[in-house]
C-alpha positions as CSV (number, residue, x, y, z in Angstrom):
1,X,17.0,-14.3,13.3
2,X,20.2,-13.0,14.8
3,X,20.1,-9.2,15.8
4,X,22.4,-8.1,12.7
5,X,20.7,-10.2,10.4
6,X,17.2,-8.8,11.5
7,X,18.5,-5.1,11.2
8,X,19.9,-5.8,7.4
9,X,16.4,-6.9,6.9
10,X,14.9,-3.9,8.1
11,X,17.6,-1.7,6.1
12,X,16.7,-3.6,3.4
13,X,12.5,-2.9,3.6
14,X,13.5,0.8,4.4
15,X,15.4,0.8,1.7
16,X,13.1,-0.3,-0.8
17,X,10.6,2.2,0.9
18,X,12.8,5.0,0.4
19,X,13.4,4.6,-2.5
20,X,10.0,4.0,-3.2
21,X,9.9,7.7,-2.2
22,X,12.4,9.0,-3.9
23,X,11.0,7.9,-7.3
24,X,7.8,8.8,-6.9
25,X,8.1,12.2,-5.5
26,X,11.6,13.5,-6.2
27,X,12.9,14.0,-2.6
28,X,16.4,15.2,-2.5
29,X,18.6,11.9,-1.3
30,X,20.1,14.4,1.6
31,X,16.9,15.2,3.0
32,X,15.6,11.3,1.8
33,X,18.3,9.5,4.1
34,X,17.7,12.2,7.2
35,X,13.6,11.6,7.1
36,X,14.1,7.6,7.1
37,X,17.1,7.8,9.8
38,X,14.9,10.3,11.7
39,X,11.5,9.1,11.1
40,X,11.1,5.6,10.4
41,X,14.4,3.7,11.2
42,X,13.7,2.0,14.8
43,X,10.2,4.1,15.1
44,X,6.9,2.8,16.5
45,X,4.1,3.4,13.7
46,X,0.7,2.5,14.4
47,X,2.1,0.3,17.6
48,X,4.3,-1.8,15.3
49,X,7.8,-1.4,16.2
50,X,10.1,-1.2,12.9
51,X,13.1,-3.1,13.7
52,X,16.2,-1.4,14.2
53,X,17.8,-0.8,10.9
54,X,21.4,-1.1,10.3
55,X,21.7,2.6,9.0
56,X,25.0,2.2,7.1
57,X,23.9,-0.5,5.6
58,X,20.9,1.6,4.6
59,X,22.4,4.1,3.5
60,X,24.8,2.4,1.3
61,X,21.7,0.6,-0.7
62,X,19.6,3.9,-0.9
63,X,22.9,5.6,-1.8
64,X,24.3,3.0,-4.5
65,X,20.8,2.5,-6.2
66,X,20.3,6.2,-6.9
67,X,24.0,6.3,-7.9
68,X,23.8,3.6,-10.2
69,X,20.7,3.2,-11.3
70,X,21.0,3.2,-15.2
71,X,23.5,0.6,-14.6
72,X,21.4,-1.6,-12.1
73,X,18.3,-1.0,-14.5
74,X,20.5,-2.3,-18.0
75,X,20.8,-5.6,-15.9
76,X,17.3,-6.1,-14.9
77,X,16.1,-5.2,-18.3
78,X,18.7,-7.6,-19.6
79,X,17.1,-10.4,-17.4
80,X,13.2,-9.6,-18.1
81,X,11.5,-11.9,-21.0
82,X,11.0,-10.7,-24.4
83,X,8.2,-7.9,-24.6
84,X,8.6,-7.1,-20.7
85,X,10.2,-3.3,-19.9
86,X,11.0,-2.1,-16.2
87,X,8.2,0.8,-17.0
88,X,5.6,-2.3,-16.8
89,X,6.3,-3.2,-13.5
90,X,4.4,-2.4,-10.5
91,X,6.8,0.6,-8.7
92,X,7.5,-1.3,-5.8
93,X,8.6,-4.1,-7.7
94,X,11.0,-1.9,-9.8
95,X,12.5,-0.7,-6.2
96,X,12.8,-4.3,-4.6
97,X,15.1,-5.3,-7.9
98,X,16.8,-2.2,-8.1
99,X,18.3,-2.8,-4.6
100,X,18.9,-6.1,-4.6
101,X,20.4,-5.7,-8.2
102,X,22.7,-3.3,-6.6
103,X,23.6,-5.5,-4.0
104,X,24.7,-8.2,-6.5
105,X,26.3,-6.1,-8.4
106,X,28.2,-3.9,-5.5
107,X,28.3,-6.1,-2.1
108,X,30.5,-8.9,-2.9
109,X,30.4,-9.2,1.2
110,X,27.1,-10.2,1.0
111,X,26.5,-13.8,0.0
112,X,24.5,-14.4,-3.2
113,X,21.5,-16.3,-1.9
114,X,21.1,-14.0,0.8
115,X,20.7,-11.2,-1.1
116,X,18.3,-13.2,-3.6
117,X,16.5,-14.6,0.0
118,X,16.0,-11.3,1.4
119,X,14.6,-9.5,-1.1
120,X,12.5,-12.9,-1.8
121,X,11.1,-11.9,1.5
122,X,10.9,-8.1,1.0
123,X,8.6,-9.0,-1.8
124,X,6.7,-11.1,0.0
125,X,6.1,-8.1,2.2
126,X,4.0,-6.2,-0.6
127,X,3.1,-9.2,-2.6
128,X,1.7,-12.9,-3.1
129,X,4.2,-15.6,-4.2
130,X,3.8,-15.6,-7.5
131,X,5.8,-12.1,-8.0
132,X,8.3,-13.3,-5.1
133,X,8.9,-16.1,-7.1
134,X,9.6,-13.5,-10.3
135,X,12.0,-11.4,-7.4
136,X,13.6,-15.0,-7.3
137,X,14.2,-15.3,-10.8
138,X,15.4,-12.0,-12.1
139,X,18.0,-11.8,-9.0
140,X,19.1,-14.8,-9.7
141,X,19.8,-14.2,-13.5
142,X,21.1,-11.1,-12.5
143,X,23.5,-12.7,-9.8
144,X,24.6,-15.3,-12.6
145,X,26.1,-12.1,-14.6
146,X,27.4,-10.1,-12.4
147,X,29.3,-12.1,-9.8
């Protein structure tokens, strides 16, 4: 994986982190952006090395999902089967769709299936391959409407 390439992935996991964060607990974006840029962007936790991020990048996706969340969240819902809300899914999930929703819907530079492939493997990340496969699928209906 190419050095720009591997740091949009790790925006894109820190990302989803942060925003993670931000939904559970509340943290102002300000002080949000400043922990992860500070903290956890490029860091060594536990002797694992996060990649270097690229921090525009993350902070355009942070940024744009918090912005735009009702927005991002009527697409998804849009896309989910009959019966299914966003308040069913597992947080993280919610998170990984948000930002990948607002890619699709905000980062015409970024090519469709690699938005859809990286957050395919951001999922994989926190899950097994049956809810990276769903990741697939909404993105991909969501992608169909929006671009």
């Amino acid at each position: 994986m190419s050095g720009s390439k591997k740091s949009r992935a790790a925006a894109r996991l820190a990302a989803v982190q942060a925003l993670y964060q931000f939904d559970m607990e509340g943290t102002p974006q300000a002080s949000l952006l400043d922990e992860f840029r500070r903290h956890r962007l490029g860091m060594e936790i536990d002797d694992e090395k996060f990649a270097d991020a690229d921090i525009p990048f993350f902070d355009d996706v942070v940024k744009g999902v918090i912005a735009r969340r009702d927005e991002i969240d009527e697409a998804l819902s849009a896309k989910l089967a009959e019966g299914w809300a966003l308040t069913r899914l597992d947080k993280t999930m919610l998170q990984i769709l948000r930002a990948g929703g607002y890619e699709l819907m905000a980062r015409a530079d970024v090519p469709t299936g690699a938005v859809i492939t990286e957050y395919v493997d951001v999922a994989h990340a926190f899950f097994d391959e049956r809810e990276a496969k769903f990741v697939n699928g909404v993105l991909d209906a969501v992608a169909k409407s929006v671009r």
